[in-house]
C-alpha positions in Angstrom: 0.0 0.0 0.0 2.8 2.4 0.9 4.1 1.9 -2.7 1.1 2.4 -4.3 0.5 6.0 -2.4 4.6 6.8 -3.2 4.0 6.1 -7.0 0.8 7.8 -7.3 2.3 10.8 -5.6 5.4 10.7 -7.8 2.8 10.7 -11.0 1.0 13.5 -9.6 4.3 15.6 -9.5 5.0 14.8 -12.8 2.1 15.5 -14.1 1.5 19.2 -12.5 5.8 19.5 -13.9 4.0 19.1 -17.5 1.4 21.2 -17.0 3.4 24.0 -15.6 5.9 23.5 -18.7 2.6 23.4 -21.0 1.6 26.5 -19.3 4.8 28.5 -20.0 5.2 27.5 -23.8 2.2 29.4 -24.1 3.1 33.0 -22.0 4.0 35.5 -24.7 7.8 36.6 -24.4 9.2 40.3 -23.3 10.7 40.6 -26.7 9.1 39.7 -30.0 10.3 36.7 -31.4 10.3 36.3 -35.2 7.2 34.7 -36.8 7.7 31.4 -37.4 5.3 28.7 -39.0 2.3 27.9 -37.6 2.6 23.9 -37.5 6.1 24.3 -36.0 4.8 26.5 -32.8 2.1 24.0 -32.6 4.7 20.9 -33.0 7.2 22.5 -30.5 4.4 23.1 -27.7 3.4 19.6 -28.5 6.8 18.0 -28.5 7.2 19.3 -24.7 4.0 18.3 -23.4 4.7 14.5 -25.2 8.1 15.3 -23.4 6.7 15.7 -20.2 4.7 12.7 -20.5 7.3 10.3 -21.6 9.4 11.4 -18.2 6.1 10.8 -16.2 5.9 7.2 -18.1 9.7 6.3 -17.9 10.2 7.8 -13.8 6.8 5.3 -12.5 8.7 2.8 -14.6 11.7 2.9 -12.6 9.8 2.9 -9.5 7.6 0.1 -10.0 10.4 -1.8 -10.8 12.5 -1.4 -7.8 12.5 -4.3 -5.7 10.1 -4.2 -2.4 12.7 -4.7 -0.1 14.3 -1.4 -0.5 10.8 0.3 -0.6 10.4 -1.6 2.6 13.8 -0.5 4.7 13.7 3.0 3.8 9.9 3.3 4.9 11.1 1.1 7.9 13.9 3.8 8.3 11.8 7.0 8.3 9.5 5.6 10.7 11.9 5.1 13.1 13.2 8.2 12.6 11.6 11.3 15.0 8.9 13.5 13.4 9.3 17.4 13.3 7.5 19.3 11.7 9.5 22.4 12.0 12.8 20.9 10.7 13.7 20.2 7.0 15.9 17.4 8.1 16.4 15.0 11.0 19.6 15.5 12.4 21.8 12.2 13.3 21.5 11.3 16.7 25.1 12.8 18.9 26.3 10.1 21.4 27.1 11.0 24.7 30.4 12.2 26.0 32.6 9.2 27.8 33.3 10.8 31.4 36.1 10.1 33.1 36.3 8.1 36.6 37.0 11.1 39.4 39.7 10.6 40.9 39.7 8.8 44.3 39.2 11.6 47.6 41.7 10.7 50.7 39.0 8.7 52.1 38.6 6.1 49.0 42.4 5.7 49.9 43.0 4.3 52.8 46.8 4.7 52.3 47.1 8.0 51.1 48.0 10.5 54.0 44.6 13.1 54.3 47.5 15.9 54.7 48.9 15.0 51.1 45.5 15.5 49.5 44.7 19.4 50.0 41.6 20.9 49.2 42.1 23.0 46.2 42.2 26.8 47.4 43.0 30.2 45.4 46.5 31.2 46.0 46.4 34.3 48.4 49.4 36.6 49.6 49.5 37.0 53.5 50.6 39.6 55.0 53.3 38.8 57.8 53.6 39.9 61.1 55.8 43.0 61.1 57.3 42.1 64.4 58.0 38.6 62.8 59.7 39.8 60.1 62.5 42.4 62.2 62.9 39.5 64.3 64.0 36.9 61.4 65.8 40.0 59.7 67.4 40.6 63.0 69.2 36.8 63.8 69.7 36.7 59.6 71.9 39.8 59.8 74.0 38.4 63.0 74.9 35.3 60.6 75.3 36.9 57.4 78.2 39.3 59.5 79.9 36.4 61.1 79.7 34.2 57.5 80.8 37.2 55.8 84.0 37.8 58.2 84.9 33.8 58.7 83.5 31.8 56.7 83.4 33.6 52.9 82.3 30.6 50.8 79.4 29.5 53.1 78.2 33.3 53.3 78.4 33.4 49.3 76.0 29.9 49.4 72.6 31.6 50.2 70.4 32.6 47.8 68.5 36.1 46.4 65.4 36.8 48.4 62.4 34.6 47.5 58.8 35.8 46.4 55.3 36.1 48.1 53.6 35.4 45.2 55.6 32.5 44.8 55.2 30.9 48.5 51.7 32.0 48.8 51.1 28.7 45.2 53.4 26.6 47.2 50.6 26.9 50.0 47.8 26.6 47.7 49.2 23.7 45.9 50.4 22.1 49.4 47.0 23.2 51.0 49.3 24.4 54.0 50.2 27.5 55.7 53.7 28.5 56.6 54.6 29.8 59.7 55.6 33.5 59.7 59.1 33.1 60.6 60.1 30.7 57.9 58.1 32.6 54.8 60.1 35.7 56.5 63.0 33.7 56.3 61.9 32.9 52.7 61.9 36.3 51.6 65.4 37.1 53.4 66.8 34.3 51.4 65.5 31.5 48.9 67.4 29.1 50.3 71.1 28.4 49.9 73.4 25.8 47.3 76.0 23.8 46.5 78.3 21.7 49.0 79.3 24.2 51.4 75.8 25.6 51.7 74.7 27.3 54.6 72.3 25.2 56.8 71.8 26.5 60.4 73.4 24.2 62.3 71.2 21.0 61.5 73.1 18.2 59.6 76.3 15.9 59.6 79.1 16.9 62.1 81.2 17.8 59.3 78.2 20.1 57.4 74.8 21.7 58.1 72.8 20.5 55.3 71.1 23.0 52.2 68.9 25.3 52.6 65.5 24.3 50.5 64.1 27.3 48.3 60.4 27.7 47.9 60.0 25.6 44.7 62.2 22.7 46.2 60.1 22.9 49.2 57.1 22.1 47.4 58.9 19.2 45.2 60.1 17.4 47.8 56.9 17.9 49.7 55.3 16.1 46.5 58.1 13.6 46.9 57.6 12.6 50.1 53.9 12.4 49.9 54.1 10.3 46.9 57.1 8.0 48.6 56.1 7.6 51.8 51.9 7.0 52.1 51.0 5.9 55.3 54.4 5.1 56.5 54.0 7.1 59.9 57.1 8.3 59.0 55.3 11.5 57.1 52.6 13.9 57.3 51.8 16.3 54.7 51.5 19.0 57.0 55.1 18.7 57.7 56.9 21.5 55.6 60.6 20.6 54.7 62.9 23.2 54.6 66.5 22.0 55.2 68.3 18.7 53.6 71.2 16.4 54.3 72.4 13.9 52.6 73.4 11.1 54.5 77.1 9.7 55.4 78.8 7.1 52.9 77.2 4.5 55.3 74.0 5.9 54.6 71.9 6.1 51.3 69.0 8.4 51.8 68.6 11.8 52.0 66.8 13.2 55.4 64.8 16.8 55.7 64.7 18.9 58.5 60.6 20.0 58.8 58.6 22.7 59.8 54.9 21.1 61.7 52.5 23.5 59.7 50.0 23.3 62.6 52.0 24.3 65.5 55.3 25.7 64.3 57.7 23.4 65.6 61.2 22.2 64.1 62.4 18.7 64.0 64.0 16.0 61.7 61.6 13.8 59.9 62.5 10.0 60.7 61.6 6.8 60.9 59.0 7.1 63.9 57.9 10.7 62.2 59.0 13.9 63.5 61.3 14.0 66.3 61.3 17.9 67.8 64.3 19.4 68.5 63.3 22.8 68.9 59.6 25.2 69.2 59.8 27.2 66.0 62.0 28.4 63.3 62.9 31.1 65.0 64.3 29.6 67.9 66.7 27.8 65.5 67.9 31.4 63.8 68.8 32.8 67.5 70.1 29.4 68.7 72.5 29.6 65.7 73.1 33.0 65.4 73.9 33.2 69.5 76.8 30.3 69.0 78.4 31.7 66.2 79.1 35.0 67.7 80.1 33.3 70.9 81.8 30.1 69.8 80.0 28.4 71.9 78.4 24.3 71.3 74.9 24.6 69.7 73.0 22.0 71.4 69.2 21.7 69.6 66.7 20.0 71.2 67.0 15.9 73.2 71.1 16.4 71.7 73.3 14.6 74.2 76.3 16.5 72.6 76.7 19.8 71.6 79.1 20.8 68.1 81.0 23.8 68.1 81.4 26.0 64.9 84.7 25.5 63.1 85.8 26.7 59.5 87.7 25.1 57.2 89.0 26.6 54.1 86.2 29.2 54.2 83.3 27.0 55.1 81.4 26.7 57.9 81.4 23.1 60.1 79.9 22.1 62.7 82.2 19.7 65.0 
């Protein structure tokens, strides 16, 4: 039945195409044609209406003989298409976007440390506390005088001043706040390099470690986190700030760490962080007091105290 209704349409198109081509033959022209014959007009507008029909007769030809499977699938295919009125064509059907899997929160992993999976937060510049800051600038001008006098190379170790901006993305991307002191300390110097670097005391008996600069603080944050989940050995809101590399009998490298919650200083081992002294601070002064008076720095549960020595222009503590 549906071919029947699709050829008789297809026949009435034709025919009303004939018609309308009949139609025109006969509308007189803008310009005035020469006068021809009168049996050749009237066998012209015949030979296009007998045109017209012959394309009728040949196109319901064609169509009847197409095989009723194809009639059959197509119809098949636009019923199972959806019917708008208001659109000339269907468009194809857009499959949805593959989402990825979030990735797992601290509590889907049990071994992942909660303080080594910060929040996301916007990074934000804090001010510091102006009495902080003359403090810190205070003990960091007693050492830089007695480096400067004694021990040259040491003194010529620590860095260019750091950058708010730039600690204030290590908090956000750490999701912890440093203590006043050390950002102050931060922004006195970025750290310190090379063998004979400059490292307040802590260390081996024959150095004092390197000072960490703001980006290596956040790497080997990341490190750590990454190295040592649920160990009880770390906790991401410790923030390293000093390294030493261990003796030729050992083959690790330990950090010195700052405890982001209550400010205190201490070496991070293999039962976690082992205090040696309150603050950041207290480790400047400490330092800064046995230089000038030559006298053993002792820091924290230390049976023994080391004295400062220089050799060939650096600093040791022994």
């Amino acid at each position: 039945m549906l071919k029947l209704v699709r050829l008789a349409l297809t026949a009435a198109i034709m025919t009303a195409i004939a018609v309308r081509l009949r139609r025109r033959a006969r509308l007189p022209r803008n310009e005035p044609a020469p006068p021809a014959a009168p049996g050749r007009a009237r066998r012209t507008g015949m030979g296009v209406i007998w045109a017209g029909i012959a394309a009728i007769v040949a196109l319901t030809l064609a169509l009847a003989l197409l095989p009723a499977g194809g009639w059959q699938a197509r119809a098949a295919y636009e019923e199972a298409l959806p019917q708008d009125e208001n659109l000339a064509t269907v468009p194809e059907p857009v499959a949805p976007p593959v989402l990825s899997s979030p990735a797992p929160t601290a509590s889907e992993t049990p071994d992942q440390d909660p303080g080594c999976a910060p929040v996301p937060r916007p990074v934000t510049v804090r001010p510091i506390d102006p009495r902080m800051k003359r403090a810190v600038d205070r003990q960091w001008r007693r050492i830089e005088r007695w480096l400067e006098a004694n021990a040259p190379r040491t003194y010529r170790t620590l860095r260019a001043p750091g950058k708010a901006r730039t600690i204030a993305v290590a908090e956000a991307q750490m999701g912890v706040d440093f203590p006043d002191d050390l950002r102050a300390s931060l922004l006195r110097h970025n750290g310190s390099r090379g063998a004979a670097a400059f490292g307040l005391g802590l260390g081996v008996r024959s150095g004092g470690g390197s000072h960490l600069g703001v980006r290596q603080i956040r790497d080997v944050w990341r490190t750590l986190c990454a190295s040592e989940p649920g160990s009880g050995r770390w906790n991401g809101r410790m923030i390293p700030f000093l390294s030493r590399q261990g003796r030729a009998t050992e083959h690790f490298t330990t950090y010195a760490v700052v405890d982001s919650t209550d400010g205190a200083v201490g070496w991070e081992g293999a039962d976690g962080m082992t205090s040696r002294v309150p603050s950041y601070y207290a480790l400047m002064r400490t330092v800064a007091d046995a230089l000038e008076r030559g006298t053993a720095l002792k820091l924290g549960d230390e049976p023994e105290g080391r004295h400062p020595t220089v050799e060939r222009g650096v600093l040791r503590w022994e």
